[in-house]
DRENDO-1510 file (C-alpha; in Angstrom, 1 decimal, always signed):
<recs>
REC; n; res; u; v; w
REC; 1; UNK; +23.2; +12.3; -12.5 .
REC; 2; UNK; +24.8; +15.2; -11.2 .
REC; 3; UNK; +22.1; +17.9; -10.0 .
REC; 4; UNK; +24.7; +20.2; -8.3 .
REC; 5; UNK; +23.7; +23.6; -9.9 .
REC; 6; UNK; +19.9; +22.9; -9.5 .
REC; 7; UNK; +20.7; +22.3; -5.8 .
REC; 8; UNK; +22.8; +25.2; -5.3 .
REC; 9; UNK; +20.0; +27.5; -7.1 .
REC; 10; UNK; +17.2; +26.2; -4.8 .
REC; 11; UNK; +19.5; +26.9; -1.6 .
REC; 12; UNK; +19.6; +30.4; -2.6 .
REC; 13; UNK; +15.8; +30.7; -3.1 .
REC; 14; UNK; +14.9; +34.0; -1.1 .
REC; 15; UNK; +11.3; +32.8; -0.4 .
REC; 16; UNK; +10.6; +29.5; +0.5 .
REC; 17; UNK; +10.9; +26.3; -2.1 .
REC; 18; UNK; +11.7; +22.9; -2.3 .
REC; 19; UNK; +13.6; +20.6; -4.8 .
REC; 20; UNK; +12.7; +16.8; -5.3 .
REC; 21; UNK; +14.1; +14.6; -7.8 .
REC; 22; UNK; +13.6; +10.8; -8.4 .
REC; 23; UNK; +15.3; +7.8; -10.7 .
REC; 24; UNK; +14.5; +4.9; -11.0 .
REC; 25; UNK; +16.7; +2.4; -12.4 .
REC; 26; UNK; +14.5; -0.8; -13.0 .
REC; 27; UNK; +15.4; -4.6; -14.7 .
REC; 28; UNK; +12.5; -6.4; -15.5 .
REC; 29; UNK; +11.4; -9.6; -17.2 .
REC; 30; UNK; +7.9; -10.8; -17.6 .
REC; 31; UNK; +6.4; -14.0; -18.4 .
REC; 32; UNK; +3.4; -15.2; -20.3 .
REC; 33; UNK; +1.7; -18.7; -20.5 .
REC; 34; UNK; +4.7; -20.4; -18.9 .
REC; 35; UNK; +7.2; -19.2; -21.3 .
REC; 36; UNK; +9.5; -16.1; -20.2 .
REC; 37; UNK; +8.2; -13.4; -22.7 .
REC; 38; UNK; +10.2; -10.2; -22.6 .
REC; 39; UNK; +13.2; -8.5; -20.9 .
REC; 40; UNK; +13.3; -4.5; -20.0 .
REC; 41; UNK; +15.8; -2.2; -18.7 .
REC; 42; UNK; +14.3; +1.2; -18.1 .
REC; 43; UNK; +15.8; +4.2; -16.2 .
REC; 44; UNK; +13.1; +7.2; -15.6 .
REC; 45; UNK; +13.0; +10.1; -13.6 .
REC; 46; UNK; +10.9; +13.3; -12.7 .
REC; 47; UNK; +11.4; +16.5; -10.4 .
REC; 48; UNK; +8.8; +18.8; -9.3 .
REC; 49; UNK; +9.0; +22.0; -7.2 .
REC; 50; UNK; +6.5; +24.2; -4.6 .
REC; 51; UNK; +7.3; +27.4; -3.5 .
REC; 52; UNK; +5.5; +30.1; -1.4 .
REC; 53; UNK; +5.4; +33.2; -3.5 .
REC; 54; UNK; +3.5; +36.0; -2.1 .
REC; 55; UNK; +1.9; +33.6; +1.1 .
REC; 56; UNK; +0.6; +31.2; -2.0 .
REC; 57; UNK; +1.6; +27.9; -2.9 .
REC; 58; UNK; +3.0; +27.1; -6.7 .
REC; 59; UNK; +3.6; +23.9; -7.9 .
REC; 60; UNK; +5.3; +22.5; -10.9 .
REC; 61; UNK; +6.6; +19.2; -12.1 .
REC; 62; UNK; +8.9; +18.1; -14.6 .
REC; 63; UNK; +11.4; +15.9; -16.2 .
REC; 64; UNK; +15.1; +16.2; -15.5 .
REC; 65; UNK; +15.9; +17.8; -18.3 .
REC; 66; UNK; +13.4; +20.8; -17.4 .
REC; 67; UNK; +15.5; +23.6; -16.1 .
REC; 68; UNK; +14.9; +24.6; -13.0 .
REC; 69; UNK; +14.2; +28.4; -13.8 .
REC; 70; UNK; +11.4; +27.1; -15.8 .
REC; 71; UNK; +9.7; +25.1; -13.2 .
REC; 72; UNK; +10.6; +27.9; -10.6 .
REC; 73; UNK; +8.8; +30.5; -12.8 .
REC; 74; UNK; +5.8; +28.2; -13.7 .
REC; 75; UNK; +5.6; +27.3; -9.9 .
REC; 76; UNK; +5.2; +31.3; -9.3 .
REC; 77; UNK; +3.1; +32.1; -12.3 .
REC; 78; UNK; +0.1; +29.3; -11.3 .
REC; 79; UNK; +0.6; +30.5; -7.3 .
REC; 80; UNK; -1.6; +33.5; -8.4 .
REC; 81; UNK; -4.6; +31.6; -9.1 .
REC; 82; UNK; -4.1; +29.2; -5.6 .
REC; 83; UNK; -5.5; +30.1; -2.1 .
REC; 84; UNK; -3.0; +31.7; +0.4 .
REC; 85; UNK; -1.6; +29.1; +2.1 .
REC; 86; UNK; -1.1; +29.2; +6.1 .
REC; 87; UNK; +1.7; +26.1; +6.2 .
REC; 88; UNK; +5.5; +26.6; +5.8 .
REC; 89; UNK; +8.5; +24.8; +4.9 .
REC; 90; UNK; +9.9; +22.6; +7.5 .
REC; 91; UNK; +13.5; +23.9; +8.3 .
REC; 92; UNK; +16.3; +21.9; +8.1 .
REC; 93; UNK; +20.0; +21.6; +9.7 .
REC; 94; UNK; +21.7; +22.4; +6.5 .
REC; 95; UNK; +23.8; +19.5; +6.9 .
REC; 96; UNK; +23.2; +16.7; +3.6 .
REC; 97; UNK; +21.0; +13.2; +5.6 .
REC; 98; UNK; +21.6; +10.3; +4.0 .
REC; 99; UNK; +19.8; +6.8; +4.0 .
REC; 100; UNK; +20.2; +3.6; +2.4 .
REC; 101; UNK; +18.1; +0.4; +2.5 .
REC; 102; UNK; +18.8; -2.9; +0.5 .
REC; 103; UNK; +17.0; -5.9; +0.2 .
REC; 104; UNK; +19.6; -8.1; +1.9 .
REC; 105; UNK; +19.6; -10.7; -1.4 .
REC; 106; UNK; +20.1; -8.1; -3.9 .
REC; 107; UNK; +23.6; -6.7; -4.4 .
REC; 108; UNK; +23.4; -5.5; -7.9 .
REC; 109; UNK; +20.4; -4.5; -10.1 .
REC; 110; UNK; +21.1; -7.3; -12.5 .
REC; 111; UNK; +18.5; -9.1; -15.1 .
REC; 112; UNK; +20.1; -12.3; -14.3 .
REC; 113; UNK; +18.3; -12.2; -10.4 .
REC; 114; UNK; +15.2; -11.5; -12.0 .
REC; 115; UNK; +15.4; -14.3; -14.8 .
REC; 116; UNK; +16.7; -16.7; -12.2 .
REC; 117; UNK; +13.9; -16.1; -9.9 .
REC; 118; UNK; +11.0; -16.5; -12.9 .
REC; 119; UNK; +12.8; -19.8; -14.5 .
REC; 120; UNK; +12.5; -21.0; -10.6 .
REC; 121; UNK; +9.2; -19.8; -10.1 .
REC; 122; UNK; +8.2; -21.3; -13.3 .
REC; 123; UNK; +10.0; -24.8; -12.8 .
REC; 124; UNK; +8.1; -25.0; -9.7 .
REC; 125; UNK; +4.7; -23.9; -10.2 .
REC; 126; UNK; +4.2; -26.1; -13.5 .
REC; 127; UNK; +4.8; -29.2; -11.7 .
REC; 128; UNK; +2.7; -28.6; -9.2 .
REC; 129; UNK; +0.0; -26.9; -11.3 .
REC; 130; UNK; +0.3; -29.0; -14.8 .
REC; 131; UNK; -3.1; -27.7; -15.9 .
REC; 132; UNK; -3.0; -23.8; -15.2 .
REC; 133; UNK; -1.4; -21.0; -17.4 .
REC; 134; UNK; +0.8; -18.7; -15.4 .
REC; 135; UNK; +2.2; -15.1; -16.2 .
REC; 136; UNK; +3.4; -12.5; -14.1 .
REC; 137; UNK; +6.8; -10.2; -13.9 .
REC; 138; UNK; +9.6; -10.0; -11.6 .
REC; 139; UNK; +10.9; -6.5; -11.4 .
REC; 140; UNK; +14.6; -5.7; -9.4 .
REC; 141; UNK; +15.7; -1.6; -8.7 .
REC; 142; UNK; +17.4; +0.8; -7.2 .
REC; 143; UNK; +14.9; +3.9; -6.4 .
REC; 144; UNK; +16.3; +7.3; -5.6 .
REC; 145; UNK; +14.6; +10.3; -3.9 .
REC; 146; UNK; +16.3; +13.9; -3.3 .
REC; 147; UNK; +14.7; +16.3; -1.5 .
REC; 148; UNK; +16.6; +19.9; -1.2 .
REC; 149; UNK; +15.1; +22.7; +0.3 .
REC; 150; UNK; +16.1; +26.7; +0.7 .
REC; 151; UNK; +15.4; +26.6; +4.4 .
REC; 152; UNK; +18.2; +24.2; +4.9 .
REC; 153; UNK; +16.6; +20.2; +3.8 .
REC; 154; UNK; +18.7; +18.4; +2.2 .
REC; 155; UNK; +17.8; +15.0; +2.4 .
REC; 156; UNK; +18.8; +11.6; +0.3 .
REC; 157; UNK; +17.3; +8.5; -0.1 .
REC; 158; UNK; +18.5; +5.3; -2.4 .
REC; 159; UNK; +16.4; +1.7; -1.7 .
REC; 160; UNK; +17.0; -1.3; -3.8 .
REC; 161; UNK; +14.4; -3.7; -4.0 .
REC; 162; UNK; +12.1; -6.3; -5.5 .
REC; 163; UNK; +8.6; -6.3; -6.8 .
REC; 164; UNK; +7.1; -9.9; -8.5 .
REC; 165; UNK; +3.5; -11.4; -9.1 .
REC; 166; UNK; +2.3; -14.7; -10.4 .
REC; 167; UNK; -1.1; -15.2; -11.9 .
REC; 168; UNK; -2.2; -18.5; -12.2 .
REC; 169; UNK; -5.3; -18.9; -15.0 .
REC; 170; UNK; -7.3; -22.0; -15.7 .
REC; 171; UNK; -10.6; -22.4; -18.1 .
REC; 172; UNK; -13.3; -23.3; -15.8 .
REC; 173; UNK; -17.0; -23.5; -16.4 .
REC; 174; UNK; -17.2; -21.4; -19.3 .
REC; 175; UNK; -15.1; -19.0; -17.3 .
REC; 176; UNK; -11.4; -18.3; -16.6 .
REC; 177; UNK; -10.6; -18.7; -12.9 .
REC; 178; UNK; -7.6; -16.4; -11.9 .
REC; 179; UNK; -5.6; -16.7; -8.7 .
REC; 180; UNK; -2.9; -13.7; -8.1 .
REC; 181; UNK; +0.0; -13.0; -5.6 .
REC; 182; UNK; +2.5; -11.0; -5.4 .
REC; 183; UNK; +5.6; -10.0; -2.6 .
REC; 184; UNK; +7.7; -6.6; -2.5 .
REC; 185; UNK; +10.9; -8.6; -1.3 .
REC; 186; UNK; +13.6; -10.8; -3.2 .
REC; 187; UNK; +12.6; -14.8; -1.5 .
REC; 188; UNK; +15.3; -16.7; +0.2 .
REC; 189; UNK; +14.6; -20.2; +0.2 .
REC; 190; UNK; +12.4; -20.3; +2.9 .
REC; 191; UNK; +9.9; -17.6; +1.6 .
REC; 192; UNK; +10.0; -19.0; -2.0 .
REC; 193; UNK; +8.5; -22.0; -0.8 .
REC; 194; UNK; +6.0; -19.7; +0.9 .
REC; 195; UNK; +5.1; -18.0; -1.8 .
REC; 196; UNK; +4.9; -21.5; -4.1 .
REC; 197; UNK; +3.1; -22.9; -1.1 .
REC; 198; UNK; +0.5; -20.4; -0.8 .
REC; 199; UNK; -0.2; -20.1; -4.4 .
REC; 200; UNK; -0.7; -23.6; -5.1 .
REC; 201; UNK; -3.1; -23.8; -2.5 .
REC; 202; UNK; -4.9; -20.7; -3.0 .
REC; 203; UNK; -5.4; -22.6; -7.0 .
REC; 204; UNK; -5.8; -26.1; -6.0 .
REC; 205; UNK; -8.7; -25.0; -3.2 .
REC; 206; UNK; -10.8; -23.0; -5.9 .
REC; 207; UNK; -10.9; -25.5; -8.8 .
REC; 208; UNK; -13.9; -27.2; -6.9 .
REC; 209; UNK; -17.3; -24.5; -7.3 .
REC; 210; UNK; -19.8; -25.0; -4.9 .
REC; 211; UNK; -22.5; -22.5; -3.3 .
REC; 212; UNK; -24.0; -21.0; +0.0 .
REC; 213; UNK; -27.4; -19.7; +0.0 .
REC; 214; UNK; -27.5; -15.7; +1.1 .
REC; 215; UNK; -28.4; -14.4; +3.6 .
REC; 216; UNK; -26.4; -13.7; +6.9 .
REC; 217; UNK; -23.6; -16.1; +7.6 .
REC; 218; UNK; -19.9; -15.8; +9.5 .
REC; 219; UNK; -17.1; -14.7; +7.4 .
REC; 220; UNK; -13.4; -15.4; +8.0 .
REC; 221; UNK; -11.0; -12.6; +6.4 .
REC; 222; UNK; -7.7; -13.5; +5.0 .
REC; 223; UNK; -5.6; -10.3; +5.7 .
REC; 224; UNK; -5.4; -9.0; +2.1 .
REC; 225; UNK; -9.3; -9.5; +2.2 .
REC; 226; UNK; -9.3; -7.4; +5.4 .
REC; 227; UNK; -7.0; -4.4; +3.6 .
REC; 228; UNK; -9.7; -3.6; +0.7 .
REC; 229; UNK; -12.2; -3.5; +3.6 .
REC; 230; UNK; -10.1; -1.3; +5.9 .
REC; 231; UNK; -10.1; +1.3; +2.3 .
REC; 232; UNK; -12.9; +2.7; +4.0 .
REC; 233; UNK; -11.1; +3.8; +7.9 .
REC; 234; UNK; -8.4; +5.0; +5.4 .
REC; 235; UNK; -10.4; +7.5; +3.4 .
REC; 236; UNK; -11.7; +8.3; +6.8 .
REC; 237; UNK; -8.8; +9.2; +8.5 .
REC; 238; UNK; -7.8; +11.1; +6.0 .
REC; 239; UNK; -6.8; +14.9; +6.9 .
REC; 240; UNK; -8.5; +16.4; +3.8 .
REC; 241; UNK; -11.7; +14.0; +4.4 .
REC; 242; UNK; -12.1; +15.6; +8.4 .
REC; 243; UNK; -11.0; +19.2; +6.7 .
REC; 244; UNK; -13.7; +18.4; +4.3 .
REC; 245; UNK; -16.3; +17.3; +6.7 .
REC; 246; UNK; -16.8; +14.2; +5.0 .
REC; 247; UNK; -15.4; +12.0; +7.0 .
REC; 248; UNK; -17.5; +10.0; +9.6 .
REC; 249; UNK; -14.8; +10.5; +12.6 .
REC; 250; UNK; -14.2; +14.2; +12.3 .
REC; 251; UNK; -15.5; +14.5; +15.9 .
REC; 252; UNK; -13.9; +11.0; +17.0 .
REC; 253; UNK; -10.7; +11.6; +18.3 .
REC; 254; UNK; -10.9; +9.8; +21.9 .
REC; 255; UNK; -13.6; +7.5; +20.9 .
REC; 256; UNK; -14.3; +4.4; +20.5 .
REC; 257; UNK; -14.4; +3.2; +16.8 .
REC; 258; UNK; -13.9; -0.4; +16.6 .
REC; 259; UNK; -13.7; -3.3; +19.1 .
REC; 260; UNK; -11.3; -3.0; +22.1 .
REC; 261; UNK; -9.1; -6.1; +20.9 .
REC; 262; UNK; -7.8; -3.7; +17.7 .
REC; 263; UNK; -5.3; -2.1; +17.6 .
REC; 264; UNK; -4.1; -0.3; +14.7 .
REC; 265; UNK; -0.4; +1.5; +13.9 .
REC; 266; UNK; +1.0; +3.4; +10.8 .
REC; 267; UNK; +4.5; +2.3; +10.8 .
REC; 268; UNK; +7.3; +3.8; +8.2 .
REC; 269; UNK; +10.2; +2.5; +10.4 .
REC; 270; UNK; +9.6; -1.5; +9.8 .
REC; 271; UNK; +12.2; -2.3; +6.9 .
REC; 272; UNK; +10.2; -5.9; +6.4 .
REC; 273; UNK; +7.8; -4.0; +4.9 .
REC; 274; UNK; +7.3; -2.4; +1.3 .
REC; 275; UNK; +6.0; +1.1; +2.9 .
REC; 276; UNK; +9.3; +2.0; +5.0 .
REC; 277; UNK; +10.6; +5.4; +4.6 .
REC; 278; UNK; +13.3; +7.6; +6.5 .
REC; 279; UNK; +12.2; +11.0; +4.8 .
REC; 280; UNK; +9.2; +12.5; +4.5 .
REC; 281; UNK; +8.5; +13.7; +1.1 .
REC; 282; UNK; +8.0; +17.1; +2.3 .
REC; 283; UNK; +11.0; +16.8; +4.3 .
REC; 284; UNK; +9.2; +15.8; +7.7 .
REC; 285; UNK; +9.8; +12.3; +8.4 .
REC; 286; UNK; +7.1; +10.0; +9.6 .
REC; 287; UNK; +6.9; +8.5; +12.8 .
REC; 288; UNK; +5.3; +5.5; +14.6 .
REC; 289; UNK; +2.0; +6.4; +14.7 .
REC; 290; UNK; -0.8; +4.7; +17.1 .
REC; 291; UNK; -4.3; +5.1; +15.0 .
REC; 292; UNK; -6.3; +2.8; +17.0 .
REC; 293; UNK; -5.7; +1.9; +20.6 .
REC; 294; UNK; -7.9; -0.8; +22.0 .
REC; 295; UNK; -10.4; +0.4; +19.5 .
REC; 296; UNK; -10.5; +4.2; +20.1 .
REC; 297; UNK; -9.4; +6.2; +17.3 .
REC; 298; UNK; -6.4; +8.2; +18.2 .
REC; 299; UNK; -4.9; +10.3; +15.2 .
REC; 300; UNK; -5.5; +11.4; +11.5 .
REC; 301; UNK; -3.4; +11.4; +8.8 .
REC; 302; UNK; -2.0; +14.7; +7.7 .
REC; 303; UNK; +0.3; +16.4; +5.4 .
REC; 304; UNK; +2.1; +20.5; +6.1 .
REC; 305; UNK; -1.4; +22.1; +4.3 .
REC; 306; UNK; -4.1; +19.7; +6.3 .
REC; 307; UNK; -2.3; +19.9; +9.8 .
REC; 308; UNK; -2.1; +23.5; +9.2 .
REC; 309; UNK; -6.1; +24.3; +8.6 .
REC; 310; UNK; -7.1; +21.5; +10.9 .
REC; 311; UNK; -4.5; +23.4; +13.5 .
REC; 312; UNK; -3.6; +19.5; +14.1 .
REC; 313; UNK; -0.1; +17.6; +14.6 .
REC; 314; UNK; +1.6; +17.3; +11.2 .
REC; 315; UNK; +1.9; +13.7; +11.3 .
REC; 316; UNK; +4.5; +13.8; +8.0 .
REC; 317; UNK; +2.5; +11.4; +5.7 .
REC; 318; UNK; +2.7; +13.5; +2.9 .
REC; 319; UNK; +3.1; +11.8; -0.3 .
REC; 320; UNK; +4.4; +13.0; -3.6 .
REC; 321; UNK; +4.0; +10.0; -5.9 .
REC; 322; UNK; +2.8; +6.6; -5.3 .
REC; 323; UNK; +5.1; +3.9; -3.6 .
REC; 324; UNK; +5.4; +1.9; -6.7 .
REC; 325; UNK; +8.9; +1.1; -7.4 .
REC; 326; UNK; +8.2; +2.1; -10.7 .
REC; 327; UNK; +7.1; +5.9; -10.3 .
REC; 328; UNK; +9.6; +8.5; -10.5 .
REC; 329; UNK; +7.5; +11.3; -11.8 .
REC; 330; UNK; +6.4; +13.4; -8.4 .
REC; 331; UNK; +4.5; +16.0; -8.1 .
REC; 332; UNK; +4.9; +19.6; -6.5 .
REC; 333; UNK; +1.5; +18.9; -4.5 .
REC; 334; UNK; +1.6; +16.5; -1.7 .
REC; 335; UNK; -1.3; +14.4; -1.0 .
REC; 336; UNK; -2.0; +12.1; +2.0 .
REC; 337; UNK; -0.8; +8.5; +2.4 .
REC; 338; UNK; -0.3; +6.1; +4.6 .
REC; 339; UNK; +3.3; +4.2; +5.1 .
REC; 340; UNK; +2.9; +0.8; +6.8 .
REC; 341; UNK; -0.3; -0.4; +8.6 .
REC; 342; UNK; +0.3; -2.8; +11.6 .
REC; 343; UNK; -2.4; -4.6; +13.1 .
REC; 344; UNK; -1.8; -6.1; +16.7 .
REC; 345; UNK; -2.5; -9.9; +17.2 .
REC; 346; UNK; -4.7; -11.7; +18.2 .
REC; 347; UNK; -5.2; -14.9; +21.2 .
REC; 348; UNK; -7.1; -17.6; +18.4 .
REC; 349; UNK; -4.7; -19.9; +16.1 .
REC; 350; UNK; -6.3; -19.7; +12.6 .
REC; 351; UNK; -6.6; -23.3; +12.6 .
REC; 352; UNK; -9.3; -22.7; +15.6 .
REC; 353; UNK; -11.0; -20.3; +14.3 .
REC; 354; UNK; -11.6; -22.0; +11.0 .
REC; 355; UNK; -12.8; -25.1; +13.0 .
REC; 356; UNK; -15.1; -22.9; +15.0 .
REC; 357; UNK; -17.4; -22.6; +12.0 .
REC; 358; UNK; -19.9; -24.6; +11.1 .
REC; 359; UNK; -21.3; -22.4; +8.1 .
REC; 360; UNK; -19.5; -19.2; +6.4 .
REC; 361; UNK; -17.1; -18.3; +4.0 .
REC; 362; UNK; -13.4; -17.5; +3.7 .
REC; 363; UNK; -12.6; -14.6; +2.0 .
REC; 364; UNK; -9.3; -13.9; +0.6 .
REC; 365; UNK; -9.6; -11.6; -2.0 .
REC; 366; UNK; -12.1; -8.4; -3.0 .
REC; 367; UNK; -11.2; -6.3; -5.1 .
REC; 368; UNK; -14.3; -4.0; -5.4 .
REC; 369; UNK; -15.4; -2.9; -1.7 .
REC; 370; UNK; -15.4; +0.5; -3.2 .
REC; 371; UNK; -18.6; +0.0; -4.8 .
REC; 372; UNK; -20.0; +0.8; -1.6 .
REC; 373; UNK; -20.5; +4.6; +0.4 .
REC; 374; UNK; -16.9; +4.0; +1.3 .
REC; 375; UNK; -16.7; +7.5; +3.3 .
REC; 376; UNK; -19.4; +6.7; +5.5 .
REC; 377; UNK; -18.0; +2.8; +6.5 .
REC; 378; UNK; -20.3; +1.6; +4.3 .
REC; 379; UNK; -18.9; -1.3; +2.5 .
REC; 380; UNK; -19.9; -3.6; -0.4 .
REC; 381; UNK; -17.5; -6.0; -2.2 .
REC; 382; UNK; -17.2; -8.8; -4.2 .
REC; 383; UNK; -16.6; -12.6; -3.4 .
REC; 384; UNK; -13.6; -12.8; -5.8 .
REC; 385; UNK; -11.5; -15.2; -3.9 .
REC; 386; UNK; -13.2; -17.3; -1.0 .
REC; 387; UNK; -14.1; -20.5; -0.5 .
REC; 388; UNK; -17.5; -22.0; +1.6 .
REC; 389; UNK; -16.4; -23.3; +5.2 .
REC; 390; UNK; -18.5; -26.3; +6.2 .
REC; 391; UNK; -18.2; -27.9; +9.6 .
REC; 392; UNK; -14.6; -26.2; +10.3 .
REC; 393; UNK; -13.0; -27.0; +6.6 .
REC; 394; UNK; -13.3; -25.2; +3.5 .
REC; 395; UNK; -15.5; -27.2; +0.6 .
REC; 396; UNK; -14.8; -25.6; -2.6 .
REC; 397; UNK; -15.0; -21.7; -4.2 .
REC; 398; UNK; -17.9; -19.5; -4.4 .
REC; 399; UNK; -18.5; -17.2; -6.9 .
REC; 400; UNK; -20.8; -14.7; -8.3 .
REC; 401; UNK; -22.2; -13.4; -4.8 .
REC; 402; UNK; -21.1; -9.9; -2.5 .
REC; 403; UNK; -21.1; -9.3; +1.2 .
REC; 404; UNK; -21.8; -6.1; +2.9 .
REC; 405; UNK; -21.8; -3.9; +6.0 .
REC; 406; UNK; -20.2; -1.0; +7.9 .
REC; 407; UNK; -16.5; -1.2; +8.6 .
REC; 408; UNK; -17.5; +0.1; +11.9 .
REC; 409; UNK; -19.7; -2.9; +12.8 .
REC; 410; UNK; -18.1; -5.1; +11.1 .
REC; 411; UNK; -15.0; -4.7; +13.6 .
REC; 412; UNK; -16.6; -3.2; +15.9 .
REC; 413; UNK; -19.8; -5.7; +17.5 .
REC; 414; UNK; -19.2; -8.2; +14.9 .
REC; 415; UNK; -15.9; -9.3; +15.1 .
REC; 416; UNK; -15.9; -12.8; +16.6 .
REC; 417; UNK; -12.4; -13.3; +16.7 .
REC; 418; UNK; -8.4; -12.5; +16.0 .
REC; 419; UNK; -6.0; -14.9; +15.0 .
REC; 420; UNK; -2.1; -15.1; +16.7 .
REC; 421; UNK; -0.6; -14.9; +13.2 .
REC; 422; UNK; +0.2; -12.1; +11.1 .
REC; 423; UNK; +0.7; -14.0; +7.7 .
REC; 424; UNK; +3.2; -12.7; +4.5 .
REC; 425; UNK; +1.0; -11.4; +1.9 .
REC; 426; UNK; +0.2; -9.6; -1.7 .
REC; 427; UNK; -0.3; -6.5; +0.9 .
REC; 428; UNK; +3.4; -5.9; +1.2 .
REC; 429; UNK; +2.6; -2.5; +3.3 .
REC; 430; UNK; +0.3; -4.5; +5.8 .
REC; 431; UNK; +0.9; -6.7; +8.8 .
REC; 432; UNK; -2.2; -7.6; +10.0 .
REC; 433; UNK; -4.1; -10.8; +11.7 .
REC; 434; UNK; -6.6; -13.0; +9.9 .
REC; 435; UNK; -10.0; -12.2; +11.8 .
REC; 436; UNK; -14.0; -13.5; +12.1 .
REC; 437; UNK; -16.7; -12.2; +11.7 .
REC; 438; UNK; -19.9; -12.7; +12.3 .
REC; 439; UNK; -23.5; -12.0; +11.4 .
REC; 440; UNK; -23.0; -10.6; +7.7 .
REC; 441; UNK; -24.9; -10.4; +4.9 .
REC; 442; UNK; -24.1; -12.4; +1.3 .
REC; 443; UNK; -26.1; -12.3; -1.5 .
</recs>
């Protein structure tokens, strides 16, 4: 889609204002109790603007077929009513940046890759799982972002990639049990037995039920488990949260926050990972950034408004739209968002640490740790996927119970352990070790 005269006009802004337009181009084919279900080609796309009209910001987004005037003239109108604003638009070089990233198997956006993988993933998983239903969607794309700027940004951005999920669903006990994974990259052979691998035993481990009485107990977190938990250091980092004083390590830079053995990095330059990003999307682009160093918290996360009234480094995780490969409708407003999250390694083989427990669970998945005073580190989730440990092996699911804590203690005088590996998981923006726990309470 040629955008030539919209890029030209916001060049010639004579105050300051930005440009950013997104398509997506997406093939997708979904399946539904083992039978492929529906096919879908869909191309969308949004553009939004901000400009700083009389030391105010405006916003204003729209579809492509918005003309620009309009969205300028809405931006300036609803600047009126918006605080002054003490940020300004990067500057640029003037000269056009451009940045490609493929999935190395995916050449073309075809439907055929995407059928092909579900009639393998299908072929697979029902001999291995005769009795469960399975559904899921396999989703192939090429994603576009343009950001143009009159202070001299002009940066492009085309990724083609793949997004696809399996849920495996079997009546059990007057209930359905549900077992879900997902990846954010097109398998080779080796990672589609992975993924098959994984799934299967994720199922096959939970049809047993079994129970553990509460109380306090150890409690072995699968990474994806230890992402819903870390929701709360996320919210806490945030620039708005310490601008807001609600965050509980406003005052923490320099201290330490969690045990010495974590170390914690936000990093947008790892391409094996669904969170990698050249440009910023307010034309800044992130960098590696250390937010734990052997424990002590070193940065927050900001944006150009949060780094300016916090008088702190603009870290360039500003975020315009989610980093689903489906969105394509930003917005003017940037919030704050994280890229990828890398976790250091441990010293203990998982194998070791599971054996090291005579009594506990092994959680894998929550999905409601919000359900506690997130902001503060205190957590509360759900048992949705995890299985009892008893004498070093796992001896059937629990259900129906929660565990809960502080984030802070939890990693901080209760972590036990760290495993060496760094597993492939449904969090495709997360690198992280599996790690132990000790002393928490179930109920």
């Amino acid at each position: 889609m040629d955008n030539q005269n919209e890029i030209r006009l916001i060049k010639n802004q004579i105050e300051p204002a930005e440009l950013l337009i997104s398509h997506r181009y997406l093939r997708t084919i979904n399946f539904q109790d083992n039978e492929l279900r529906d096919i879908q080609a869909r191309e969308v796309s949004g553009k939004a603007v901000r400009i700083i009209h009389n030391g105010r910001a405006g916003t204003a987004p729209g579809s492509v077929g918005t003309p620009l005037e309009n969205l300028l003239n809405t931006a300036k109108e609803l600047s009126q009513h918006t605080r002054p604003v003490s940020f300004k638009i990067p500057e640029g070089s003037g000269k056009t940046e451009e940045a490609y990233h493929q999935d190395p198997l995916i050449q073309n956006i075809d439907i055929k890759i995407a059928r092909e993988l579900a009639e393998r993933l299908l072929s697979r998983l029902e001999s291995e799982l005769p009795q469960w239903s399975l559904s899921g969607g396999i989703t192939v794309g090429k994603a576009i972002n343009h950001l143009v700027s009159s202070k001299g940004i002009n940066q492009y951005f085309e990724e083609k990639a793949c997004d696809y999920y399996v849920v495996a669903s079997l009546p059990k006990e007057g209930d359905i049990l549900e077992v879900v994974t997902s990846r954010s990259q097109y398998p080779n052979d080796t990672m589609f037995e992975a993924f098959v691998n994984d799934l299967v035993w994720r199922a096959k481990q939970a049809e047993k039920v079994t129970h553990i009485d509460a109380g306090k107990t150890m409690l072995l977190l699968h990474p994806e488990a230890l992402e819903s938990i870390l929701t709360a250091f996320s919210h806490a980092i945030d620039g708005k949260a310490v601008f807001d004083k609600v965050s509980p390590l406003a005052d923490s830079i320099g201290k330490r926050i969690f045990d010495s053995r974590i170390t914690i990095t936000d990093d947008p330059n790892d391409k094996t990972l669904s969170g990698y990003t050249p440009f910023g999307d307010e034309g800044t682009a992130p960098k590696r950034l250390t937010l734990v160093e052997n424990g002590i918290l070193k940065s927050f996360l900001t944006n150009l408004d949060y780094a300016a009234r916090l008088k702190y480094p603009h870290t360039g995780h500003g975020s315009r739209f989610p980093g689903t490969l489906d969105e394509a409708r930003p917005s003017g407003a940037a919030g704050i968002e994280e890229t990828n999250t890398v976790i250091n390694a441990g010293d203990t083989g998982f194998d070791d640490m599971l054996k090291s427990v005579t009594s506990g669970i092994y959680l894998m998945a929550t999905w409601d740790v919000w359900s506690g005073n997130v902001i503060s580190g205190d957590i509360s989730g759900s048992t949705h996927l995890a299985y009892r440990i008893q004498n070093g092996k796992l001896a059937g699911r629990i259900k129906d119970m929660r565990f809960s804590g502080n984030i802070y203690e939890l990693l901080g005088d209760q972590l036990a352990a760290i495993s060496k590996e760094r597993p492939d998981t449904s969090s495709c923006s997360l690198r992280a070790p599996y790690m132990l726990l000790d002393n928490v309470t179930i109920a």
